[in-house]
C-alpha positions in Angstrom: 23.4 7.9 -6.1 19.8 6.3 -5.5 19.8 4.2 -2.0 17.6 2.3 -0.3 18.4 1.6 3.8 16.1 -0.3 6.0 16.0 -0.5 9.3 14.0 -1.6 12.1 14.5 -5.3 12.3 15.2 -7.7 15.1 14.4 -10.4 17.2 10.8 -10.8 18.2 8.6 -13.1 20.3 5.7 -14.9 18.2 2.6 -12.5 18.3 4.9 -9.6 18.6 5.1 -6.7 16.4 7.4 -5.0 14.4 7.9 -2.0 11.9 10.2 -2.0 9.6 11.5 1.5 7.8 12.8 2.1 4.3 14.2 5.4 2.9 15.3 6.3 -0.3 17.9 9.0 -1.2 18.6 10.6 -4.2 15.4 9.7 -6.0 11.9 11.2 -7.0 10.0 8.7 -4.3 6.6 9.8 -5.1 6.9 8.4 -8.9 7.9 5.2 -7.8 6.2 2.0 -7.3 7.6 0.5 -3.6 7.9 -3.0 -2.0 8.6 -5.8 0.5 10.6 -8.8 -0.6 11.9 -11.5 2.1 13.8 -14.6 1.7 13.8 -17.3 4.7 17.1 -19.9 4.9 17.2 -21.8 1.7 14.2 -20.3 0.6 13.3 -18.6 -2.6 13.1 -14.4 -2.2 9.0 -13.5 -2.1 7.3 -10.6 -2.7 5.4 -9.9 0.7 3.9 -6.2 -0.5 3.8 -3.8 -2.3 2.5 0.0 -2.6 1.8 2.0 -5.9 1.7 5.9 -6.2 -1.4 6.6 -5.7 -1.5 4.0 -2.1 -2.9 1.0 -3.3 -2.0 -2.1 -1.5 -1.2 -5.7 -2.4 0.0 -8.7 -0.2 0.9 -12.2 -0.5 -1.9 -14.9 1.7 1.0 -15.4 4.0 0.8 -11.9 5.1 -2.6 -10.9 4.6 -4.5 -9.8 7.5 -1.6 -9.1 9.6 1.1 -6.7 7.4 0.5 -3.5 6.8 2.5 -1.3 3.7 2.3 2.4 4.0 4.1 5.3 2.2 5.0 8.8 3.3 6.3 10.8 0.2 7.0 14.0 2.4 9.7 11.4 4.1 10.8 9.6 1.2 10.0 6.5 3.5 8.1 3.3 2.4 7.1 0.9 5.9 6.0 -2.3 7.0 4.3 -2.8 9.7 4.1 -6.3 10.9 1.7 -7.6 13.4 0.8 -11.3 15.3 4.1 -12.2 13.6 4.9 -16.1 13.7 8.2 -18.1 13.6 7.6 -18.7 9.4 8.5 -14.7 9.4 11.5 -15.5 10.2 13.9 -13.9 7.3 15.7 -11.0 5.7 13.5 -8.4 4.4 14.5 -6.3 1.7 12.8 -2.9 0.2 12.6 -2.5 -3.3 11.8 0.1 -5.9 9.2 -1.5 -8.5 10.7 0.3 -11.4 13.1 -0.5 -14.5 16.0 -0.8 -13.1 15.1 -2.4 -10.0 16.9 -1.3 -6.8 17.1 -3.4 -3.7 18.4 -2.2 -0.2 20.9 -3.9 1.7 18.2 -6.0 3.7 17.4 -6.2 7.3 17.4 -9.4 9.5 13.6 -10.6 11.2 13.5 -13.5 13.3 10.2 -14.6 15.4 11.4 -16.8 18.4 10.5 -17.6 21.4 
């Protein structure tokens, strides 16, 4: 059965960093299109990144300049690497596989506060 777990959330201090992991089980990984969702308190869910095959990038302007998506096949692990974060981070991040069916993981738990 395909799964996607994340890990590496938490509470941070604004301007802090933090990575955040996804792997996938029981899938081809390296076919796959990859990304970040998040969804803030009464908030819709927003696409924050995403990752193709071949390692192109795309991010939302709220994230821009200070997010970073990466990929390593060899580790069937997708990342997100978040920098100079501020308290509008703040939400549940979820990885998701970009393909037909979607699959979402569970979603881990970001908060920015001082």
């Amino acid at each position: 059965q395909v799964q996607l777990v994340e890990s590496g959330g938490g509470l941070v201090q604004p301007g802090g960093s933090l990575r955040l992991s996804c792997a996938a089980s029981g899938s081809i990984f390296r076919i796959y299109e990859m990304g970040w969702y998040r969804q803030a308190p009464g908030k819709q869910r927003e696409l924050v990144a995403r990752i193709t095959t071949g390692g192109n990038t795309d991010y939302s302007d709220a994230v821009k300049g200070r997010f970073t998506i990466s990929r390593d096949n060899a580790k069937n692990t997708v990342y997100l690497q978040m920098n100079n974060l501020i308290p509008e981070d703040t939400a549940v991040y979820y990885c998701i596989r970009l393909a037909n069916p979607l699959l979402w993981g569970q979603g881990t738990q970001v908060t920015v506060s001082s």
